[in-house]
Backbone as a chain_set.jsonl record, in Angstrom:
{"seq": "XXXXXXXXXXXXXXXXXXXXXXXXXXXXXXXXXXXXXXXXXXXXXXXXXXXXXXXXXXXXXXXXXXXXXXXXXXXXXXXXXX", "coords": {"N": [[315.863, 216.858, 69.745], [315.713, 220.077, 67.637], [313.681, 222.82, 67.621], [312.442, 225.441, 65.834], [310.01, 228.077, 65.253], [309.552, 229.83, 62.725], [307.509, 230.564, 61.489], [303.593, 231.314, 61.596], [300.985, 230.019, 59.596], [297.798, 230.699, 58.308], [295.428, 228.644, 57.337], [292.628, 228.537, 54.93], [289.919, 226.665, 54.165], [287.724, 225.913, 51.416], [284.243, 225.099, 50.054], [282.247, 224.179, 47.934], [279.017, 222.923, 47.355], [277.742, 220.751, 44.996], [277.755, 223.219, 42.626], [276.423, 225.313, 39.941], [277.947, 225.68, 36.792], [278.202, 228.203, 35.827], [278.591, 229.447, 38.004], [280.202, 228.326, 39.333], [282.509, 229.17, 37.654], [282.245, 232.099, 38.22], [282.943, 232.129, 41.235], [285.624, 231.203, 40.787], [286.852, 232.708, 39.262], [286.639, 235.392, 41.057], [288.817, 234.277, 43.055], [291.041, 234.395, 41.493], [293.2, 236.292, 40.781], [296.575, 236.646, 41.793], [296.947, 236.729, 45.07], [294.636, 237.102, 47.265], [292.841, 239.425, 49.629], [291.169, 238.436, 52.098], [288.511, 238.841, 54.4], [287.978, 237.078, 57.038], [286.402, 235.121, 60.235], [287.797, 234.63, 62.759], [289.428, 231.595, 64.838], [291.616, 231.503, 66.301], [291.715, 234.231, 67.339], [289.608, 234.939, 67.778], [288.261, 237.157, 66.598], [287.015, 239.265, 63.845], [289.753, 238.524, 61.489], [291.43, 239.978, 58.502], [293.675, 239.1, 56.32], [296.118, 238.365, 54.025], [296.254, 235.811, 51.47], [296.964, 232.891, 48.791], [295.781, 230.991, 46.396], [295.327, 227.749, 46.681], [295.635, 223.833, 45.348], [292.493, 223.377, 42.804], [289.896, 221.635, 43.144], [287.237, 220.366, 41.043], [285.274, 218.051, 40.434], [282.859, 216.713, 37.921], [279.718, 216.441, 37.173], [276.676, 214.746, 35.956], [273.296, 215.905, 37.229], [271.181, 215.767, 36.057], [269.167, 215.264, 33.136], [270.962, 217.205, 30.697], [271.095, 219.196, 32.342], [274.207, 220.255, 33.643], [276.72, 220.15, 36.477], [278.544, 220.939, 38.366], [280.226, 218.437, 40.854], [281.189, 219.216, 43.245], [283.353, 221.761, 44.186], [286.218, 222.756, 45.702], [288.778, 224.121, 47.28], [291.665, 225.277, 49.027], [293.029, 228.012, 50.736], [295.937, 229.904, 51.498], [297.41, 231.834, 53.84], [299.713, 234.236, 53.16]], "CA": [[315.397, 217.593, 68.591], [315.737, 221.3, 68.311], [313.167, 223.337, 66.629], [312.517, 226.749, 65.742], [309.275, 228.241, 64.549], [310.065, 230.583, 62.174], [306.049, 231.367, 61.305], [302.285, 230.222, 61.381], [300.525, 230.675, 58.952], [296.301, 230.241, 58.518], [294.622, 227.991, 55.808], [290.936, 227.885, 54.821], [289.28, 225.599, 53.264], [286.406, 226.634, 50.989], [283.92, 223.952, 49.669], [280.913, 224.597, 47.39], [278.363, 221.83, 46.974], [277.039, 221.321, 43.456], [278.005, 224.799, 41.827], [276.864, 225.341, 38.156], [279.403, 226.203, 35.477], [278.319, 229.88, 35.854], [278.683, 229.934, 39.766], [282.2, 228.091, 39.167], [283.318, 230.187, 36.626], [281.992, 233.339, 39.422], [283.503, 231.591, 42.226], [286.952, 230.936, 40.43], [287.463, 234.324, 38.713], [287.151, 235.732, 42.51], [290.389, 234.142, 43.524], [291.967, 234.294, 40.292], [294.334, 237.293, 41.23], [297.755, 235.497, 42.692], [296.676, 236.764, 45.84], [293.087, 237.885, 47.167], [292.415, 239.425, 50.496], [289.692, 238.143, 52.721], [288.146, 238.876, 55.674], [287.157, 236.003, 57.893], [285.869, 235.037, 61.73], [289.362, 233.68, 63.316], [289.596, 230.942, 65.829], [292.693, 231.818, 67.483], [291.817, 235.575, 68.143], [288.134, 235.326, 68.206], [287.419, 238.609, 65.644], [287.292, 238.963, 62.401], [290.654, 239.869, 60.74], [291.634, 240.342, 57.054], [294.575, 239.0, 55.341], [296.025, 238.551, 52.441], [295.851, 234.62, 51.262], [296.745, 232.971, 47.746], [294.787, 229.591, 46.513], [296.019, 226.158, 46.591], [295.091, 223.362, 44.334], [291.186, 223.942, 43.056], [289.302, 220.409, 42.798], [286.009, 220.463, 40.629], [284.924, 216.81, 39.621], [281.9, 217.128, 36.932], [278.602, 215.428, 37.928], [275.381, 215.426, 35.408], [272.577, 215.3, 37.911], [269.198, 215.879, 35.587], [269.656, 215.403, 31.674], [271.271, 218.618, 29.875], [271.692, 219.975, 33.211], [275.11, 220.085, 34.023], [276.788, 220.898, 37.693], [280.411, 220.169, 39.336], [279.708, 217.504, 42.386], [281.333, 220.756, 43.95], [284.302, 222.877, 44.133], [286.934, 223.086, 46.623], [290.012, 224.402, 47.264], [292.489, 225.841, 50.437], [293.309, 229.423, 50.585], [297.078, 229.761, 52.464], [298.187, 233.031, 54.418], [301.031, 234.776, 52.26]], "C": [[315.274, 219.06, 68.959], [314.931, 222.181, 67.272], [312.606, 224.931, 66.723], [311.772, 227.466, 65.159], [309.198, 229.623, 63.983], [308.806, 231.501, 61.564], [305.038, 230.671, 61.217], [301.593, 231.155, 60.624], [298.859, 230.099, 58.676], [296.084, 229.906, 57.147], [293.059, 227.972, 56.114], [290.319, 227.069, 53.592], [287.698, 225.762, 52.647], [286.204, 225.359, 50.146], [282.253, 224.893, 48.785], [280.099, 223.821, 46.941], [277.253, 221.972, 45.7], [276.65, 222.486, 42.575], [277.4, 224.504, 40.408], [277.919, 225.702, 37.481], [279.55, 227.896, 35.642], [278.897, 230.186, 37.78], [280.036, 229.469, 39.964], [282.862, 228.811, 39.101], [283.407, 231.75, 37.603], [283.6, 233.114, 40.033], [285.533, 231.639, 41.787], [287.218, 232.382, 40.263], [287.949, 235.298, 40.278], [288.601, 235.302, 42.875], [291.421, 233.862, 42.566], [293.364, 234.914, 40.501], [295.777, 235.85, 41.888], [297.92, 235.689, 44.509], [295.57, 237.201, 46.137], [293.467, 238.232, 48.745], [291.149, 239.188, 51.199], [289.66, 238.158, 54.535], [287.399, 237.682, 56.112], [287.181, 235.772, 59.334], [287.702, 234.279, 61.81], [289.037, 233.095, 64.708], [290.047, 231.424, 66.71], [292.344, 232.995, 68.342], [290.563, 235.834, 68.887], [287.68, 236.548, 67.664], [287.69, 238.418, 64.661], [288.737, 239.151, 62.002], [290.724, 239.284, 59.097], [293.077, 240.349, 56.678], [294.51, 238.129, 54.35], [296.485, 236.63, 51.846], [296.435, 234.241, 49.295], [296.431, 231.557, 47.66], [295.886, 228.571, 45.919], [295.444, 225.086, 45.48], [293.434, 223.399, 44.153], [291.13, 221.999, 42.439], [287.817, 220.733, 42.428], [285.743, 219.044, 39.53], [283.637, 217.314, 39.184], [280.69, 215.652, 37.82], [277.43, 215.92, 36.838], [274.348, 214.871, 36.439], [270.978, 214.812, 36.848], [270.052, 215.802, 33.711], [269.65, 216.726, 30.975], [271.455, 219.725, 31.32], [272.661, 220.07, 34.438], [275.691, 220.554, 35.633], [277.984, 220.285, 38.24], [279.558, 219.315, 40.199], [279.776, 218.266, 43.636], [282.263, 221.194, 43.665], [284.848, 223.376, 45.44], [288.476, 223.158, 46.328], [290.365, 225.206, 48.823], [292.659, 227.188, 49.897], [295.151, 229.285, 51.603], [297.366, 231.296, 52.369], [299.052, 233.136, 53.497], [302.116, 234.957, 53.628]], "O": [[314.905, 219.45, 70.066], [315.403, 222.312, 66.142], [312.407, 225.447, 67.823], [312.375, 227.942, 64.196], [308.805, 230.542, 64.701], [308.886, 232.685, 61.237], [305.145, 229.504, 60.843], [301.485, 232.379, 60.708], [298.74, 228.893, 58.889], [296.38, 230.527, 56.126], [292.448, 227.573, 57.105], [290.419, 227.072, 52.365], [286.685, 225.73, 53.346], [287.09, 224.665, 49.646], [281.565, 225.863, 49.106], [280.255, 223.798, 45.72], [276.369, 222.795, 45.462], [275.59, 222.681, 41.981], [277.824, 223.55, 39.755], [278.893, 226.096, 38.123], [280.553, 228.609, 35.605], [279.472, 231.107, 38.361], [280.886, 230.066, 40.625], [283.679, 229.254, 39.909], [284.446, 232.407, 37.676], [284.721, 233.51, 39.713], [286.427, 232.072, 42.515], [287.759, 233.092, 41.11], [289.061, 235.738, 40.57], [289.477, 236.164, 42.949], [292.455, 233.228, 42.775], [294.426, 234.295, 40.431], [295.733, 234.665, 42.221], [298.727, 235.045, 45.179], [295.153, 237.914, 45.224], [294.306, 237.495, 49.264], [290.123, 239.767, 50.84], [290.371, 237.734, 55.446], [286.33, 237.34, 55.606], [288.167, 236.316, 59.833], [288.411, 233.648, 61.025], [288.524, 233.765, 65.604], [289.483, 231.801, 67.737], [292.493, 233.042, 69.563], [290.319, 236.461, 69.918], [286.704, 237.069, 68.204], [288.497, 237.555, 64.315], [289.027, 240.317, 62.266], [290.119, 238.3, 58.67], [293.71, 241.405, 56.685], [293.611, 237.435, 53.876], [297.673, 236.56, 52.158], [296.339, 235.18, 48.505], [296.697, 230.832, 48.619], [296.814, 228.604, 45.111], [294.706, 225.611, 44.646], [292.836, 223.453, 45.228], [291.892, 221.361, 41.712], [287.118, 221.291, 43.274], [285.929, 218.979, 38.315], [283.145, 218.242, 39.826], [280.794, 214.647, 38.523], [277.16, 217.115, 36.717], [274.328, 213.66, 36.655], [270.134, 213.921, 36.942], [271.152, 216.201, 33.327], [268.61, 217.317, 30.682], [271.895, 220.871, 31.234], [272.385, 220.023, 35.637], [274.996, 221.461, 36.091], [278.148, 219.087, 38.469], [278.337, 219.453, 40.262], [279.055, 218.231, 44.633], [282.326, 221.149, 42.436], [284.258, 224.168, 46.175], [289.169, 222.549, 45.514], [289.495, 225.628, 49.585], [292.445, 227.451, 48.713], [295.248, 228.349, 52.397], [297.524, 231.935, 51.329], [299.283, 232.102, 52.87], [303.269, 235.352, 53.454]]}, "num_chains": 1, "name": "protein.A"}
């Protein structure tokens, strides 16, 4: 087998446990753009750096915990390097 790595690229995985509708609706609009930049801690290098990322599928199953007061179960989605 002969292979040839042509690029790596960094995913993150963002999770938000029991968001309201308003902190969703926040949360989403933020990575709305078709790309966002974000700064985050990096493994590989060990410092922060800052690129540019666009979001992967968003999962928000609905959950009523208390009566009339509504709240996702959470809200996650991947981010992928451009």
């Amino acid at each position: 087998m002969h292979k040839n790595r042509i690029a790596q690229k960094r995913k993150l995985s963002f999770t938000w446990a029991a968001p309201t509708p308003q902190e969703a609706a926040a949360i989403l609009a933020a990575f709305d753009p078709e790309y966002v930049s974000i700064t985050y801690p990096d493994t590989k290098t060990g410092r922060n750096e800052t690129k540019t990322f666009y979001t992967g599928d968003i999962t928000s199953p609905m959950k009523i915990w208390t009566v009339g007061k509504k709240r996702y179960e959470m809200l996650s989605f991947d981010v992928i390097e451009r």
